[in-house]
C-alpha positions as CSV (number, residue, x, y, z in Angstrom):
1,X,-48.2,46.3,-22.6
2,X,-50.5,49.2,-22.1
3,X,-51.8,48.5,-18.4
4,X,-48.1,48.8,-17.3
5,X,-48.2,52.7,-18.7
6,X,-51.4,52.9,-16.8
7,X,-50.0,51.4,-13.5
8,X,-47.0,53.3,-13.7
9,X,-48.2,56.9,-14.3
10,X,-52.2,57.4,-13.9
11,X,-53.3,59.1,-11.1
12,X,-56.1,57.8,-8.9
13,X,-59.9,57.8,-10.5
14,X,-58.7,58.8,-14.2
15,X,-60.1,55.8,-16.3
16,X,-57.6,54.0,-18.3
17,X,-59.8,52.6,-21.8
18,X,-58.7,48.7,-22.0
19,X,-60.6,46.2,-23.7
20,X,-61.0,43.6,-20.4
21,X,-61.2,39.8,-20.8
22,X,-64.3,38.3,-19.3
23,X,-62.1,36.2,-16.6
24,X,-59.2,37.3,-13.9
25,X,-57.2,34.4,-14.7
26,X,-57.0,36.1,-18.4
27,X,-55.7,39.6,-17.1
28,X,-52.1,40.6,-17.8
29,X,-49.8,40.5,-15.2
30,X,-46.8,43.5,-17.0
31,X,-43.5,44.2,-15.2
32,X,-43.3,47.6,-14.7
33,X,-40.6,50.1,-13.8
34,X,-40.7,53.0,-10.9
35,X,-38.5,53.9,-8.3
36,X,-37.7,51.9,-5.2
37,X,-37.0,53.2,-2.1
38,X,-35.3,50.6,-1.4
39,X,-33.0,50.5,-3.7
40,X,-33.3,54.4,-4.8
41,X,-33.4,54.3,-8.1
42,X,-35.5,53.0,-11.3
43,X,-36.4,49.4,-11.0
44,X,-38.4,46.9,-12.2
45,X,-41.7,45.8,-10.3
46,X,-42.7,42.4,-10.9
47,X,-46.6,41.4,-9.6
48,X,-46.2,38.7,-6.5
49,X,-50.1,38.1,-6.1
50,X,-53.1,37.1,-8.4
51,X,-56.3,39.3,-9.1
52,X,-58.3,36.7,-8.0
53,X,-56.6,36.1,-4.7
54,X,-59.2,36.8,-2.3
55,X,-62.0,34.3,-4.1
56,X,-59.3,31.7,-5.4
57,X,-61.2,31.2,-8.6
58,X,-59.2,32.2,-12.0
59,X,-62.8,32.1,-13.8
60,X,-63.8,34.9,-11.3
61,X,-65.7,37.4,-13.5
62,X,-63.8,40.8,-14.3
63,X,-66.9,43.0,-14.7
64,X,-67.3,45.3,-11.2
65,X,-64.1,43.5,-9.7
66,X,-62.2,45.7,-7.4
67,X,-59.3,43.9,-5.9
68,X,-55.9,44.4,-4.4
69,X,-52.8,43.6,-6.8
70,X,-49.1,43.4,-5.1
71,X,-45.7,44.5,-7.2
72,X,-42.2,43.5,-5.7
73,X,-38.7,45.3,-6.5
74,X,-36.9,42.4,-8.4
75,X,-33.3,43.9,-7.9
76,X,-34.4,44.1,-3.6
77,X,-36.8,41.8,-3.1
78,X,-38.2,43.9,-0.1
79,X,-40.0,47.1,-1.5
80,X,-43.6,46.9,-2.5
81,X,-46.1,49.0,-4.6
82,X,-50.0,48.2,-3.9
83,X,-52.7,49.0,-6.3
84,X,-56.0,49.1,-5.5
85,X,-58.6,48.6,-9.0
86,X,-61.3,48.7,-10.1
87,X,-62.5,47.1,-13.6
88,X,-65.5,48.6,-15.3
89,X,-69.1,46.4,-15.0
90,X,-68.9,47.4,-18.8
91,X,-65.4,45.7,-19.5
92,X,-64.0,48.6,-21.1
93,X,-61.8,50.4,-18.6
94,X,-59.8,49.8,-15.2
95,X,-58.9,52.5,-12.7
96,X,-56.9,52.8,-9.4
97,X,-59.2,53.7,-6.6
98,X,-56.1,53.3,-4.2
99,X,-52.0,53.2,-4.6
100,X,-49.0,52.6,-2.2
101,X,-47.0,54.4,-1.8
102,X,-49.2,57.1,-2.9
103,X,-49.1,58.8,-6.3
104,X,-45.7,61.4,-6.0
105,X,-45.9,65.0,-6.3
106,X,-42.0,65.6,-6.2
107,X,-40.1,67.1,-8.6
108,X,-36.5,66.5,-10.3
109,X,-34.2,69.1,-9.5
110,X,-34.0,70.3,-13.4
111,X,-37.4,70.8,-13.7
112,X,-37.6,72.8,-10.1
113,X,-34.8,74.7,-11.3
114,X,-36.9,76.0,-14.6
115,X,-40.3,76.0,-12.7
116,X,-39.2,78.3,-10.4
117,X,-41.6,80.2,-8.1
118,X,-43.9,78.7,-10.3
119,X,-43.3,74.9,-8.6
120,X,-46.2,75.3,-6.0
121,X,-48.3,76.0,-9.0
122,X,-47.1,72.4,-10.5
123,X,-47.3,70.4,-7.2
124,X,-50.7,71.5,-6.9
125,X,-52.1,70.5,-10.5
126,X,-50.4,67.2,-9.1
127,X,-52.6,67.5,-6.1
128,X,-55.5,67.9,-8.5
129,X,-54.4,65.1,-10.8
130,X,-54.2,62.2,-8.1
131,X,-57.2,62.9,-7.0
132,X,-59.1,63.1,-10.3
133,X,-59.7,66.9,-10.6
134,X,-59.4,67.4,-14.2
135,X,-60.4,71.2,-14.6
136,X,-58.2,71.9,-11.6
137,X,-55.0,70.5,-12.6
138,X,-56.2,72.7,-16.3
139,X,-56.2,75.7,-14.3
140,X,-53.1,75.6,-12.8
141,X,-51.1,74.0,-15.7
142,X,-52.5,76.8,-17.7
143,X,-51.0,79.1,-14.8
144,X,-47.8,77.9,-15.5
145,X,-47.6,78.4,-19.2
146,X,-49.1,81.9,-19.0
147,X,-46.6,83.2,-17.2
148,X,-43.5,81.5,-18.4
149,X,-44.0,81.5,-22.3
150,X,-42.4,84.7,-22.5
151,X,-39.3,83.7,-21.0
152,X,-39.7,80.2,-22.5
153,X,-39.9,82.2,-26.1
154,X,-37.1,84.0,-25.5
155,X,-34.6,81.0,-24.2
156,X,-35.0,79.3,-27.7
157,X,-33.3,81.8,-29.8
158,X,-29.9,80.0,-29.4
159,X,-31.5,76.7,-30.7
160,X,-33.0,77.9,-33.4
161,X,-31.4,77.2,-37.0
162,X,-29.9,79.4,-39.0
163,X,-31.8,79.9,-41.8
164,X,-35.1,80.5,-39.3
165,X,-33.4,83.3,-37.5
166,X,-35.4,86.3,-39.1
167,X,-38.5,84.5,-39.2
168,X,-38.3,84.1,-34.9
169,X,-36.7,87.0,-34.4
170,X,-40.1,88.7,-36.4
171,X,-42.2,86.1,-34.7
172,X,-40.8,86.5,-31.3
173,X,-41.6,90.8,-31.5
174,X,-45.2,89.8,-32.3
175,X,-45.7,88.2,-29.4
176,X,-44.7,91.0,-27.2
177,X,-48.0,92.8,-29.0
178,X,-50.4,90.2,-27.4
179,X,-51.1,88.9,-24.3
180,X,-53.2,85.9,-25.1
181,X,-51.0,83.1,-24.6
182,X,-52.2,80.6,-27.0
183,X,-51.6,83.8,-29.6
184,X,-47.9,83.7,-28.5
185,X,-47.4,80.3,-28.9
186,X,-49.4,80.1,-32.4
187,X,-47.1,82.7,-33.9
188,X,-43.6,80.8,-33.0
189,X,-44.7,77.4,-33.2
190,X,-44.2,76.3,-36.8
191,X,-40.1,77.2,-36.5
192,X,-39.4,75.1,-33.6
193,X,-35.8,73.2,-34.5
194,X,-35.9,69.7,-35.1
195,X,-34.6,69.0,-31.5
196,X,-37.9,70.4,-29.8
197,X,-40.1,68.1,-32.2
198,X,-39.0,64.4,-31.7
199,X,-40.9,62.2,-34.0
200,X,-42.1,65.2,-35.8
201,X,-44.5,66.5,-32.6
202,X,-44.9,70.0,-32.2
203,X,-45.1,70.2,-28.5
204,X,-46.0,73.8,-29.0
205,X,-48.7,72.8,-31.5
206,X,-49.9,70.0,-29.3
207,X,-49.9,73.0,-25.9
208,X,-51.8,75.1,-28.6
209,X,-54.4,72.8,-29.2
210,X,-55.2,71.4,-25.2
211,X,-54.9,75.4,-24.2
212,X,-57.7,75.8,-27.0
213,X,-60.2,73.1,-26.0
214,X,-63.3,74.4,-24.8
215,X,-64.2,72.4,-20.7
216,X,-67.2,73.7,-20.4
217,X,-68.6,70.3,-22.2
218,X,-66.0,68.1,-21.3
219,X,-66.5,65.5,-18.5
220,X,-63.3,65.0,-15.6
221,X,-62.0,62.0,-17.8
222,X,-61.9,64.2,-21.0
223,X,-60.2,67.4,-18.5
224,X,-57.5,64.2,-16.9
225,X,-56.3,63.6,-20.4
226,X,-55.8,67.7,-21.4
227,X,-53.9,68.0,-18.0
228,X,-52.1,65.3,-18.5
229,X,-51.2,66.3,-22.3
230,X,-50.6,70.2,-21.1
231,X,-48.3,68.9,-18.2
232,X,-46.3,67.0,-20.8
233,X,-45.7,69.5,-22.8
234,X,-44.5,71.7,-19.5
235,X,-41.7,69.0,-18.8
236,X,-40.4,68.3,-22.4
237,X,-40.1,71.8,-22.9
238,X,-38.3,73.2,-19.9
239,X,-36.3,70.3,-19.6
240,X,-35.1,70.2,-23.7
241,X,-34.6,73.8,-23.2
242,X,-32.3,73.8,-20.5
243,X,-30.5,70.6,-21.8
244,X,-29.9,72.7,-24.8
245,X,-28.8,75.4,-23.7
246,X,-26.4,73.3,-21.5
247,X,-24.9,71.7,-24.3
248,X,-24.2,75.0,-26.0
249,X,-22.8,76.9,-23.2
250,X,-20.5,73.3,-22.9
251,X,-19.4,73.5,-26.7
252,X,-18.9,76.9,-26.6
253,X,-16.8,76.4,-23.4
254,X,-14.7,73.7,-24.8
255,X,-14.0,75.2,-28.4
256,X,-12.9,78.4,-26.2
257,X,-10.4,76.3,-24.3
258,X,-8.9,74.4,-27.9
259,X,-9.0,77.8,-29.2
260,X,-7.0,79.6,-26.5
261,X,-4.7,76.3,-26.1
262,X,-3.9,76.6,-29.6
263,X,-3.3,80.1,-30.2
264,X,-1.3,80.4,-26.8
265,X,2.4,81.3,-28.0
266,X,5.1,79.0,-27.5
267,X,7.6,79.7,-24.9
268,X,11.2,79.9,-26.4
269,X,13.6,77.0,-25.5
């Protein structure tokens, strides 16, 4: 259900578009899944109170309700996770105006590790983000991807497939002639290997387009969603990067050990 996306990862004040039923009693209660600090780990939330709680009346009106809703860790029974709302006089979007505990700025170690120094960059577009600053989460974001795409460029040579090899390496010099970064990314995109575009999505093509779009006419809603789509794109590709790589550096590890085990001579009896 698509409120549970939107309870789960929105930051505060970024409008989430939902068609709204006219009563509370009619609103969808989803299970959703974050981490409990309880339990520390990934868990599913389940909602212990009703939206109408504070008026007792299921046929209270949505339109201009704000109102407290409770989630419970099912696997502890003790953690909580409070959402504050509020639902649109127009019916056709909710947002969170309030969240405990409050919308998390920490990172995974992996993606630390390929952030680098550029992690206080990302914690602060977080910053931005939770508190509904489009255009400053942009800025940062687009920080970030200035000054890694070179290196990220360079780290997918061993992923890319065989028969593409000339085509990147040609690709990849061009981009050392320009220092606009949605240039550099335009000129390697369309070789990616099929394990950087699940589903067939170019997240290259995708960081292309939100680096392009013009914010001088877009309102903080409009800049939320480009942040949140450039941020994305940040994660899946330093993290399917370094997985990668990982895996090769393990293949190539293991086929060294057969190889070595195999051509070892045998001692004589």
């Amino acid at each position: 259900m698509p409120i549970a996306e939107f309870l789960e990862t929105y930051p505060l004040y970024r409008k989430f578009a939902l068609e709204l039923p006219r009563h509370c009693g009619q609103l969808p209660q989803p299970a959703i899944h974050m981490h409990c600090s309880t339990c520390q780990s990934a868990q599913t939330f389940r909602m212990i109170n009703q939206y109408y709680d504070r008026k007792g009346d299921p046929a209270l009106s949505v339109a201009g309700l704000t109102c407290r809703v409770i989630y419970m860790c099912a696997a502890c029974t003790s953690a909580e996770r409070d959402f504050m709302l509020f639902f649109a006089v127009t019916n056709d979007y909710v947002m969170k105006v309030g969240q405990s505990p409050a919308w998390s700025i920490e990172l995974d170690k992996t993606l630390s590790k390929m952030l680098g120094t550029h992690v206080k960059y990302y914690k602060r577009g977080l910053v931005c983000e939770s508190q509904g600053y489009g255009i400053g989460a942009i800025i940062y974001y687009r920080r970030i991807v200035e000054e890694i795409i070179d290196g990220l460029l360079d780290s997918i040579e061993t992923i890319i497939l065989p028969g593409d090899h000339e085509r990147y390496k040609a690709a990849l010099e061009a981009t050392k002639k320009t220092i606009i970064t949605q240039d550099k990314i335009n000129l390697v995109k369309d070789i990616l290997p099929p394990i950087l575009t699940p589903g067939n999505v170019n997240p290259l093509g995708v960081l292309h387009h939100a680096l392009s779009e013009g914010l001088h006419d877009k309102d903080e809603d409009e800049c939320l969603a480009i942040a949140d789509t450039i941020r994305g794109c940040i994660v899946f590709l330093v993290n399917q990067v370094l997985l990668s790589q990982e895996q090769s550096k393990q293949f190539t590890t293991g086929m060294k050990k057969l190889l070595d085990k195999k051509n070892k001579p045998k001692t004589e009896p």
